[in-house]
N, C-alpha and C positions, 0 to 999 in steps of 0.2 A: 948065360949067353943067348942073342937072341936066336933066331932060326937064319934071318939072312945074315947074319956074318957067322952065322958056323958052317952057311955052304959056300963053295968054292966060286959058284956062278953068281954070286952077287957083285955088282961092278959098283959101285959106292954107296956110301951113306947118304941119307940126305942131314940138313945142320939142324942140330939140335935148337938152334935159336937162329930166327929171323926176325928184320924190319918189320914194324908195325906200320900200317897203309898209313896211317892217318899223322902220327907223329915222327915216323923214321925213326924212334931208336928201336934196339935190338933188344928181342924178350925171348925166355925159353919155351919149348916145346910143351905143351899140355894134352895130354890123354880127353880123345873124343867122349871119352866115359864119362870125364870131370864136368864137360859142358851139359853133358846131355842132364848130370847132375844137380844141376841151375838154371839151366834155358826153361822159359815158361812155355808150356806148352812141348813140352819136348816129344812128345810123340809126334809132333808136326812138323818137329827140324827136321830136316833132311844136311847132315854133313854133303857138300860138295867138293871140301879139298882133299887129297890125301893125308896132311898132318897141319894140326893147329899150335897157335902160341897164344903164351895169355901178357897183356898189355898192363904191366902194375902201375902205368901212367896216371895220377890223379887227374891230370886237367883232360886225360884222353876220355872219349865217349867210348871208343872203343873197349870190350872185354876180352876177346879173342876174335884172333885173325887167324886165314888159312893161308897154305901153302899158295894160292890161286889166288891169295887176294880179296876173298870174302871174310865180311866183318859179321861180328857179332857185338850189334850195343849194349852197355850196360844194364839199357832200358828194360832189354829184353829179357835181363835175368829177372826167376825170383827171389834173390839170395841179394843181398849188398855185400859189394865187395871193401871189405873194412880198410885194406891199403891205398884204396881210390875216396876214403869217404875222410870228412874230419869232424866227426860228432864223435863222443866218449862211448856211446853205445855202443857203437859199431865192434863188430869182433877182431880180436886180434887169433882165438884160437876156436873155431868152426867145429872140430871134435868137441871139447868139452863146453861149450858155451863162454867163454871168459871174454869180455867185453873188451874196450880200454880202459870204462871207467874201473871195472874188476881188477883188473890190475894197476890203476892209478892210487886205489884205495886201499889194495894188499897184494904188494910184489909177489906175497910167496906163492899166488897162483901158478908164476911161471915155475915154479919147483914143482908144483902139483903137472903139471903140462910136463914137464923134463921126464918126471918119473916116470906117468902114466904111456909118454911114448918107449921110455927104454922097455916098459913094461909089453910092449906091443899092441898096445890096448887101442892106438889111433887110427882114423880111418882116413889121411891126411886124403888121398887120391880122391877119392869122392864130394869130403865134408868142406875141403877149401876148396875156392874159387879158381886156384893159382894151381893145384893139383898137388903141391908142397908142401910140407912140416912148413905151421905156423912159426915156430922157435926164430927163427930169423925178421921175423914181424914184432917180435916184440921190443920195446924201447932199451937201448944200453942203459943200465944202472948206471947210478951216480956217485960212486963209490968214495 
């Protein structure tokens, strides 16, 4: 539990997910840590919002947006964000390295990824762009 809603004086939350400036749909909440984790030059960022969101919008340039309406472009990472990109290189899981093509050519990576997070072994908050367990990035089998 966090610290403001276990005291009494906290008057609301703010939303876990807001509009993205640039396309208007709604994205979740991403920890300042995650950007700071990507943004190029990150000791030059200066965060201006209180709480950011990350944009899984491919056509959006946007990566994350603040509470206040500050962007952060894509451009400005140095990490590709693999649900914005559509090359097979591109990563679908940031902890262990697994590509798309990695997974195009042997599914049973995503059991190596399955294990290795029940295992606690992921560093999802940092390693991905989105701040999230890859797991839900990856394509539904064709059973």
């Amino acid at each position: 539990m966090s610290h403001c809603c276990s005291s009494s004086d906290c008057a609301s939350q703010h939303p876990k997910k807001r509009r993205c400036p640039a396309n208007g749909q709604e994205y979740a909440e991403v920890p300042v840590r995650t950007i700071a984790h990507h943004i190029k030059a990150s000791w030059a960022w200066t965060p201006t919002a209180e709480h950011y969101y990350f944009c899984a919008d491919p056509a959006c340039a946007v990566a994350y947006f603040g509470d206040d309406d500050s962007t952060v472009l894509k451009s400005r990472l140095r990490t590709r964000i693999g649900v914005k990109e559509q090359t097979g290189d591109d990563l679908l899981c940031y902890c262990f390295g697994v590509s798309k093509e990695d997974f195009a050519r042997d599914p049973a990576t995503k059991d190596f990824v399955v294990a290795q997070t029940k295992a606690g072994l992921c560093s999802c908050e940092t390693s991905n762009p989105s701040g999230r367990c890859c797991l839900k990035d990856f394509p539904k089998s064709r059973a």
